[in-house]
C-alpha positions as CSV (number, residue, x, y, z in Angstrom):
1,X,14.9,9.0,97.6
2,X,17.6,7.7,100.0
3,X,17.3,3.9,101.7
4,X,17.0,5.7,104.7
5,X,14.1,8.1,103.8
6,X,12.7,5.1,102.2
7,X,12.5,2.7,104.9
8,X,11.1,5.9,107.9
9,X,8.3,7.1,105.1
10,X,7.4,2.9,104.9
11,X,7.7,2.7,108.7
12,X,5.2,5.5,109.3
13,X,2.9,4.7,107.0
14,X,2.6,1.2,108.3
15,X,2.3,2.8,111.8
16,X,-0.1,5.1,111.3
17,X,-2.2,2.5,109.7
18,X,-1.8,0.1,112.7
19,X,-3.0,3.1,114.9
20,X,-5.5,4.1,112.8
21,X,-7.3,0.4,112.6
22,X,-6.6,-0.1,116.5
23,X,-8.3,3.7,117.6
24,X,-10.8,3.0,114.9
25,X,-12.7,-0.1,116.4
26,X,-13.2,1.9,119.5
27,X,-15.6,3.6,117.8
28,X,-17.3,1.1,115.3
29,X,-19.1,-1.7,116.2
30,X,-18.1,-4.4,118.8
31,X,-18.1,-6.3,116.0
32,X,-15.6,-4.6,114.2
33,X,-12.8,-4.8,117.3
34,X,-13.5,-8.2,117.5
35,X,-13.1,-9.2,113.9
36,X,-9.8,-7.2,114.1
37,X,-8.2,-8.1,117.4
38,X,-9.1,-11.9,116.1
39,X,-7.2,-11.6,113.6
40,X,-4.5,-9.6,115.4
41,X,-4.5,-12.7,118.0
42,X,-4.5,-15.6,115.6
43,X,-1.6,-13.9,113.5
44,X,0.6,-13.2,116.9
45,X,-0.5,-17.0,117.9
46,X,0.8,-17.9,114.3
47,X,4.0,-16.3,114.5
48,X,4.9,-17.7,117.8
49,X,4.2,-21.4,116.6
50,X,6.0,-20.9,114.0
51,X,9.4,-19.6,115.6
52,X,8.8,-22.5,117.6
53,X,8.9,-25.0,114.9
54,X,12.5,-23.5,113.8
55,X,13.8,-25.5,117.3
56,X,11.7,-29.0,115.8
57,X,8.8,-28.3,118.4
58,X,5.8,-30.4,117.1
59,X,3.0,-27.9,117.9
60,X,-0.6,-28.2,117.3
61,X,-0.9,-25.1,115.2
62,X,-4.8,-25.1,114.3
63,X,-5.6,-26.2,117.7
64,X,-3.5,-22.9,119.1
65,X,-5.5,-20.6,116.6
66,X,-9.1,-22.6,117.5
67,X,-8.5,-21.8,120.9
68,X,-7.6,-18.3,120.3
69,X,-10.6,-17.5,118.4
70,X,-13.0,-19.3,120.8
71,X,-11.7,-17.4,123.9
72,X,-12.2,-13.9,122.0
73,X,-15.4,-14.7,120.2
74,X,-16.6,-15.5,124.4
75,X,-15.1,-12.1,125.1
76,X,-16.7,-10.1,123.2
77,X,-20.4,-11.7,122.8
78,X,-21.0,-12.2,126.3
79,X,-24.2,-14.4,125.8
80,X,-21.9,-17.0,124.0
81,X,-18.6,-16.9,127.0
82,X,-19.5,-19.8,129.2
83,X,-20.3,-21.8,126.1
84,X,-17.1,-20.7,124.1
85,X,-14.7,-20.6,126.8
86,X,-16.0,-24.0,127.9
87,X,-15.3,-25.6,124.4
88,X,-11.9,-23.8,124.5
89,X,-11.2,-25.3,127.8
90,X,-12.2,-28.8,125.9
91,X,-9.6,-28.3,123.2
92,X,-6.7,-27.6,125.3
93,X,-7.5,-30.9,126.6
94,X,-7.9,-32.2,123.7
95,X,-4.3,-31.1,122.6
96,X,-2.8,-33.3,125.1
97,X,-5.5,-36.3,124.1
98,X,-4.1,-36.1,120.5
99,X,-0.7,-36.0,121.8
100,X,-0.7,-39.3,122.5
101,X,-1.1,-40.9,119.3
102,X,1.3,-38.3,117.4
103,X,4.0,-40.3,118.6
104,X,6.5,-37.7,118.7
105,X,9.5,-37.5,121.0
106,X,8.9,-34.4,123.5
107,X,5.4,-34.9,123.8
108,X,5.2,-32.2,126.5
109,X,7.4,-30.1,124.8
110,X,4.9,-30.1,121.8
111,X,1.8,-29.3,124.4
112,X,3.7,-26.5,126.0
113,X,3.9,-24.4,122.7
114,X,0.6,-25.3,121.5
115,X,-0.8,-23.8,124.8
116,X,1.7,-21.0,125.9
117,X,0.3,-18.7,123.3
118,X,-3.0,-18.9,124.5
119,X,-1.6,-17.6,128.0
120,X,0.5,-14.8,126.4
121,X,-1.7,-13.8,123.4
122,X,-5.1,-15.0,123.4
123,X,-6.2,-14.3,127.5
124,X,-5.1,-10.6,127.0
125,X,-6.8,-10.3,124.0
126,X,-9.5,-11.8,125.3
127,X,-9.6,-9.7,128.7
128,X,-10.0,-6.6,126.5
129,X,-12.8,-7.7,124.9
130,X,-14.2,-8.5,128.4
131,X,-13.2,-4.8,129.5
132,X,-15.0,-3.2,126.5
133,X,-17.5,-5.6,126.4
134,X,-18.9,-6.7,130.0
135,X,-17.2,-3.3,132.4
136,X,-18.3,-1.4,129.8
137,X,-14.6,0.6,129.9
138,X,-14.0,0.6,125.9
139,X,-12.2,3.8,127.0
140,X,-9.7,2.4,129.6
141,X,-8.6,-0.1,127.0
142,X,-8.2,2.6,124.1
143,X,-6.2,4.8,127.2
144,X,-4.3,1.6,127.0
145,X,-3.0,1.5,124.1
146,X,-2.3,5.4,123.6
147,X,-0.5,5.0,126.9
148,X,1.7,2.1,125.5
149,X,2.6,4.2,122.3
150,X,3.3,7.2,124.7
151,X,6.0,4.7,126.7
152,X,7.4,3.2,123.6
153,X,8.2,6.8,122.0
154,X,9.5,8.2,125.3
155,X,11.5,6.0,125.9
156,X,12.8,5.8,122.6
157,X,13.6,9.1,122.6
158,X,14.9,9.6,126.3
159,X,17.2,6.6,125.5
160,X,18.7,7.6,122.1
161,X,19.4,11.4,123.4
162,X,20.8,10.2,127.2
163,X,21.1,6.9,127.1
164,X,24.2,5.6,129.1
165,X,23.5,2.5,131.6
166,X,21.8,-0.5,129.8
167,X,19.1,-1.9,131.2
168,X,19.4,-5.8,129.7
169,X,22.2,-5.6,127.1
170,X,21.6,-9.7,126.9
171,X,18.3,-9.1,125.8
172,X,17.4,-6.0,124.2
173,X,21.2,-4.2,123.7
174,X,19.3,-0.8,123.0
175,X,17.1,-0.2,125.9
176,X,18.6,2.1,129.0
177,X,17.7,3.1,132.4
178,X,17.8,6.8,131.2
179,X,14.9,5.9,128.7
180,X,13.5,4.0,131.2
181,X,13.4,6.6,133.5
182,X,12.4,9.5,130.9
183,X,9.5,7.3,129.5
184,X,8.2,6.5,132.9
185,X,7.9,10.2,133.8
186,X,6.3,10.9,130.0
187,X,4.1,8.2,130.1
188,X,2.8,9.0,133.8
189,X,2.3,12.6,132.6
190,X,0.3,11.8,130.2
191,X,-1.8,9.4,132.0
192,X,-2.3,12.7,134.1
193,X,-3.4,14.6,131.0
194,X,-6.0,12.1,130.1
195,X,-7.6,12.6,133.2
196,X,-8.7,15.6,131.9
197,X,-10.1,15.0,128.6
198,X,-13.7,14.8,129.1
199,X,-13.6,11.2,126.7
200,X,-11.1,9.4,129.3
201,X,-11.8,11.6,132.5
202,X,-14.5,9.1,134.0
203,X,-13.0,5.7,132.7
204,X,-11.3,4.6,136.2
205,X,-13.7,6.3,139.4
206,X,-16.6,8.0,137.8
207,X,-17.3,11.2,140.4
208,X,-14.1,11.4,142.0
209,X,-12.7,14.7,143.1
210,X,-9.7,16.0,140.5
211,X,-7.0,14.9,142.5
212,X,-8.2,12.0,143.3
213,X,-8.9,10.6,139.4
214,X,-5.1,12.5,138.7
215,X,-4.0,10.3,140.9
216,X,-5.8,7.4,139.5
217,X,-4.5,8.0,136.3
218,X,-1.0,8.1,137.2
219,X,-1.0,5.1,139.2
220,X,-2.9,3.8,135.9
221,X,0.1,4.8,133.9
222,X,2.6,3.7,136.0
223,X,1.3,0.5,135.9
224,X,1.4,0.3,131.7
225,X,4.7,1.7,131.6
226,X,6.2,-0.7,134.1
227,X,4.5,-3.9,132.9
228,X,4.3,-2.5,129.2
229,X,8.3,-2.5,129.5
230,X,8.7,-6.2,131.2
231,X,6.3,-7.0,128.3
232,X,8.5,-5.9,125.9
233,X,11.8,-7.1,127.0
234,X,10.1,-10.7,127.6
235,X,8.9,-10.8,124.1
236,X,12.7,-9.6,123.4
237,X,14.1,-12.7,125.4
238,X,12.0,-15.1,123.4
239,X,13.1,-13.7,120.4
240,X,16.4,-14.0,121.3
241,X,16.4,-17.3,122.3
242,X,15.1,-18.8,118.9
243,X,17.7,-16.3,116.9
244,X,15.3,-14.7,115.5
245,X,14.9,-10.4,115.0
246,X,11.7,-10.0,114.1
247,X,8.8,-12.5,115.1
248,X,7.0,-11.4,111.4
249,X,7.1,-9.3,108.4
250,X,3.4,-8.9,108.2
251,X,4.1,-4.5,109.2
252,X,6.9,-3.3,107.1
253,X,9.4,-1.5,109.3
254,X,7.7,-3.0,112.5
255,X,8.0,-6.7,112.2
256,X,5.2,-9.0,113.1
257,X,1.9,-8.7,115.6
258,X,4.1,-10.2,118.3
259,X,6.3,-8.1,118.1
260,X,3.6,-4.6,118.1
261,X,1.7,-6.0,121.1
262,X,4.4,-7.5,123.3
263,X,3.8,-4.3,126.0
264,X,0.1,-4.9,125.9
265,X,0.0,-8.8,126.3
266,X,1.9,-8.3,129.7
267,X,0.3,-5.0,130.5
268,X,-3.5,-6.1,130.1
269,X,-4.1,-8.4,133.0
270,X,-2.2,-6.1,135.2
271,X,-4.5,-3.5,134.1
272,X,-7.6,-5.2,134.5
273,X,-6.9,-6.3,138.1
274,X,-6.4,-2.7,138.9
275,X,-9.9,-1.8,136.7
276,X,-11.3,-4.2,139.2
277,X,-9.7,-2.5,142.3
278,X,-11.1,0.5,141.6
279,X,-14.5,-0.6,140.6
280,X,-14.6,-2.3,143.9
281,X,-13.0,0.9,146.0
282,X,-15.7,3.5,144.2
283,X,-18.7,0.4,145.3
């Protein structure tokens, strides 16, 4: 078996089973998704500290993953947000409380990175669990994620066979605007295909005439795509800027959780606004 063959057959496998676990919990118990996107979020939380710490920031590492964990465990048992959320509110003030006995020399600096992955990674984590949760829309977050995989292999794709005109060479040397374009298209497509699959068909305006929920759906995608990419290319920057590649090794072949949910951490709140646009429009 050649290196090559070697690393694409540990590459898939480690995909698939990523996918698999992810479309899984859509169909188990809340309480499965929320004991897995936990853990998701606390390992992507982890792996940011921790490329942090290669620059000397002075984080509060446990207090990052606490917070995390409160702000999902609200999510997803509603009865328990106000308390959770509240006592996740307390820690982050907390962090800066404690801050001032640590007597370290960027103070703020430290504070910063302890809270900045709760912005990027716990919130959007957390708004899913809201979505599946409170809207009842499970399905709109699963059309998510296929949606996100869709853009990523498109892109992909459209890139490495017409690829010409980079899009941020600085960043992320690989990515074009021929991929862009190409995935776009893909990915709206198939946000117009979903619209017909009786599963996703009534996620975003329940009783809407056909062209109307097509063109729901492909606003719906245009909207992962876009923000999916900026997503991506952010995550890209940060990476970048602490010389690291990878921000984990925890998925052979794929890196860390940072790195596989960079296009839904930016995506999520964009999505949800528009949930709520809708939800308001059909009302």
């Amino acid at each position: 078996m050649s290196p090559q063959f070697k690393t694409l057959l540990t590459r898939t496998i480690s995909g698939a089973v990523f996918v698999a676990l992810v479309v899984g919990s859509f169909f188990l118990p809340v309480y499965v998704q929320f004991i897995l996107f936990t853990l998701f979020a606390v390992l992507a939380v982890y792996e940011y500290v921790t490329i942090v710490e290669t620059a000397g920031v002075k984080a509060h590492k446990l207090s990052s993953v606490l917070i995390t964990v409160l702000l999902v465990l609200g999510a997803y048992f509603v009865e328990s947000l106000e308390i959770s959320w509240l006592a996740a509110y307390i820690c982050m003030n907390l962090v800066m409380v404690m801050e001032l006995f640590r007597k370290e020399g960027q103070p703020f600096n430290n504070i910063v990175h302890t809270l900045m992955p709760v912005f990027w990674i716990a919130i959007p984590f957390a708004l899913a669990g809201v979505t599946n949760v409170y809207l009842e829309s499970k399905e709109s977050v699963l059309a998510l994620f296929i949606l996100i995989w869709c853009s990523d292999t498109f892109a992909y794709c459209g890139g490495s066979l017409f690829g010409k005109h980079k899009m941020f060479e600085r960043i992320s040397p690989k990515k074009t605007w021929e991929g862009f374009a190409i995935g776009g298209l893909f990915t709206c497509g198939a946000a117009a295909g979903l619209s017909f699959v009786p599963y996703f068909s009534d996620a975003l305006l329940y009783g809407a005439s056909t062209s109307t929920n097509v063109l729901a759906w492909v606003v719906f995608g245009l909207i992962v795509f876009v923000m999916g990419t900026l997503g991506d290319l952010i995550e890209s920057m940060f990476k970048r800027a602490y010389g690291v590649k990878d921000s984990g090794n925890i998925m052979p072949g794929h890196g860390g959780m940072l790195d596989r949910f960079d296009s839904f951490l930016f995506a999520m709140p964009f999505c949800m606004i528009y949930w709520v646009l809708l939800t308001f429009i059909v009302h």
